[in-house]
C-alpha positions as CSV (number, residue, x, y, z in Angstrom):
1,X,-1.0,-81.4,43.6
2,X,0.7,-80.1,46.5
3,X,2.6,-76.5,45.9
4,X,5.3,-75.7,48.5
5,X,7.7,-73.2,48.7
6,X,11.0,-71.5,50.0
7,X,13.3,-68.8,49.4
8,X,17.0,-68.6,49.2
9,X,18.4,-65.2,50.1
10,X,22.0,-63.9,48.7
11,X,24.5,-61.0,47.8
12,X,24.1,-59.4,44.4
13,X,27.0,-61.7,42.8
14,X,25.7,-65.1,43.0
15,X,22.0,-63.8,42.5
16,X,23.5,-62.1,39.1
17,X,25.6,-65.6,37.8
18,X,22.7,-67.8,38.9
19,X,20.0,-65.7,36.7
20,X,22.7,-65.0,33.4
21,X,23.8,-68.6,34.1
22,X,27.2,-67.4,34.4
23,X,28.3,-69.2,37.4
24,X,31.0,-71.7,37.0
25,X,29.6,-74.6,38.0
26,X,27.1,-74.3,35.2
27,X,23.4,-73.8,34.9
28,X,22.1,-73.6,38.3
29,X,18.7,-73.4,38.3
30,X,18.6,-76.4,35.8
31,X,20.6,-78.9,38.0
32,X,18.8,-77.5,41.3
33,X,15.6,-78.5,39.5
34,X,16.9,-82.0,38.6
35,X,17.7,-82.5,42.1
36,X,14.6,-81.5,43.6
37,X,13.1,-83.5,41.3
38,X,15.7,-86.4,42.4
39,X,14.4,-85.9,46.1
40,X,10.8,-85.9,45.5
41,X,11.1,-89.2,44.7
42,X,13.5,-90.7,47.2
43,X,11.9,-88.7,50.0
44,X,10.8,-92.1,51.7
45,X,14.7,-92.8,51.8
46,X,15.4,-89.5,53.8
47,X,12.6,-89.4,56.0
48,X,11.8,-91.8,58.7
49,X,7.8,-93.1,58.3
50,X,7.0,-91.8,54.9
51,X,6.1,-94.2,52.8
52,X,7.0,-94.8,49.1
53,X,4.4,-93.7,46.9
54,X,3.4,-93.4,42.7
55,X,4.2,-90.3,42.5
56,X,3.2,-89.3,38.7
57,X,4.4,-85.4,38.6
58,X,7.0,-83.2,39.9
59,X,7.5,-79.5,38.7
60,X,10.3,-77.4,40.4
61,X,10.0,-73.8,39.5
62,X,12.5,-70.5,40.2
63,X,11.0,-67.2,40.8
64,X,13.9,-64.9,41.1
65,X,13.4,-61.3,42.6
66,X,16.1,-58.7,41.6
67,X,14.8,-56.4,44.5
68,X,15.4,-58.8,46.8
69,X,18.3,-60.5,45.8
70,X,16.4,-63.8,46.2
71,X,14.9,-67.1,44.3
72,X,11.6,-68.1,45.6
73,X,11.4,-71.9,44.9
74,X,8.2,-73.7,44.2
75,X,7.7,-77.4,44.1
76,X,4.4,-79.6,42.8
77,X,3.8,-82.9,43.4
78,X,1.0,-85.2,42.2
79,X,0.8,-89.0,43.1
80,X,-2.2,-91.8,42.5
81,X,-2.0,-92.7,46.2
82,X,-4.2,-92.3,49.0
83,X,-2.1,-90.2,51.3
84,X,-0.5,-86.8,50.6
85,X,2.6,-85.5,49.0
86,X,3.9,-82.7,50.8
87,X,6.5,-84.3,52.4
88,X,7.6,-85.1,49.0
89,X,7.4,-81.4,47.6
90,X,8.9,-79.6,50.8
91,X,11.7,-82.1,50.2
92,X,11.9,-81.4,46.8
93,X,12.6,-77.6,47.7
94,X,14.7,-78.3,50.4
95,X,17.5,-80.0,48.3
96,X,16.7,-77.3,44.8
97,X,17.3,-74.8,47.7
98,X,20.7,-76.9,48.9
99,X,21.7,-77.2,45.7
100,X,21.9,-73.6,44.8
101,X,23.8,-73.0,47.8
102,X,26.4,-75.2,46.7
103,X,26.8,-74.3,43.3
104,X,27.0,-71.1,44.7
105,X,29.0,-71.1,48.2
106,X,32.2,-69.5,46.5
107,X,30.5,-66.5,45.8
108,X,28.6,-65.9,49.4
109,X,28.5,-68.1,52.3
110,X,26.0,-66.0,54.0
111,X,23.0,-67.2,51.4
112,X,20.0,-67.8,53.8
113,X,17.7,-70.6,53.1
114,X,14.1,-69.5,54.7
115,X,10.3,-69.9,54.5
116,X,9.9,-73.4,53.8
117,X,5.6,-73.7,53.7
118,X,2.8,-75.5,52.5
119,X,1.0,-73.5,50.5
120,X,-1.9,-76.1,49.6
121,X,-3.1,-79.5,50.0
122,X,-6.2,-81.2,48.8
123,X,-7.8,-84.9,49.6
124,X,-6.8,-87.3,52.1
125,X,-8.3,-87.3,55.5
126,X,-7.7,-83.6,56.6
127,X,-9.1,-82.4,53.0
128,X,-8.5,-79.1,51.8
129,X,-6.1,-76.3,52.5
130,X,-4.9,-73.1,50.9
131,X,-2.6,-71.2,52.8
132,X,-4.0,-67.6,53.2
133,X,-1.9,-64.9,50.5
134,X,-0.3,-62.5,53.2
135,X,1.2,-65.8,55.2
């Protein structure tokens, strides 16, 4: 499994309608997760040199933080092949993280999309890595 993550910054307004799913182009979080989800596995579409792979799990989780006015974004990706699946998860974020923007543009065009990262990676070639906490 390969967790990644990212965080999408806004106002007040959309942060409130995204997290009472009150926003009028419906449930946001849900369809941003179905999207991700969609990218994950047409990441070898959208990315020149990736390969297609069996990719057997995706998970695309919302961590809102009312101090911050912000959604941190967490994508998981497990495959059978021999290679690694970040590309796949950071992709997955990417577009859960686009999504939410557009669902949610009307409200505040200044939404920042930020801190796209690895935050671990085990097997293939390079082996093991665990981002450390304060990064």
């Amino acid at each position: 499994m390969y967790p990644v993550r990212k965080v999408v910054s806004m106002s007040q307004e959309p942060f409130e309608k995204i997290v009472n799913q009150t926003a009028k182009k419906g449930n946001v979080l849900e369809t941003a997760r179905i999207a991700g989800i969609m990218a994950a596995k047409k990441t070898s579409d959208l990315i020149p040199m990736c390969h297609p792979l069996n990719i057997t799990h995706v998970a695309v989780d919302f961590f809102p933080d009312k101090a911050k006015n912000s959604i941190r974004i967490q994508a998981a990706v497990r495959a059978v092949d021999q290679t690694g699946v970040e590309m796949e998860a950071m992709t997955a974020v990417s577009v859960a993280g686009l999504t939410l923007y557009d669902m949610c543009k009307s409200y505040d065009r200044t939404m920042t999309i930020s801190d796209i990262c690895l935050l671990e990676k085990s097997g293939g070639k390079s082996g093991l890595f665990v981002r450390n906490a304060g990064e």
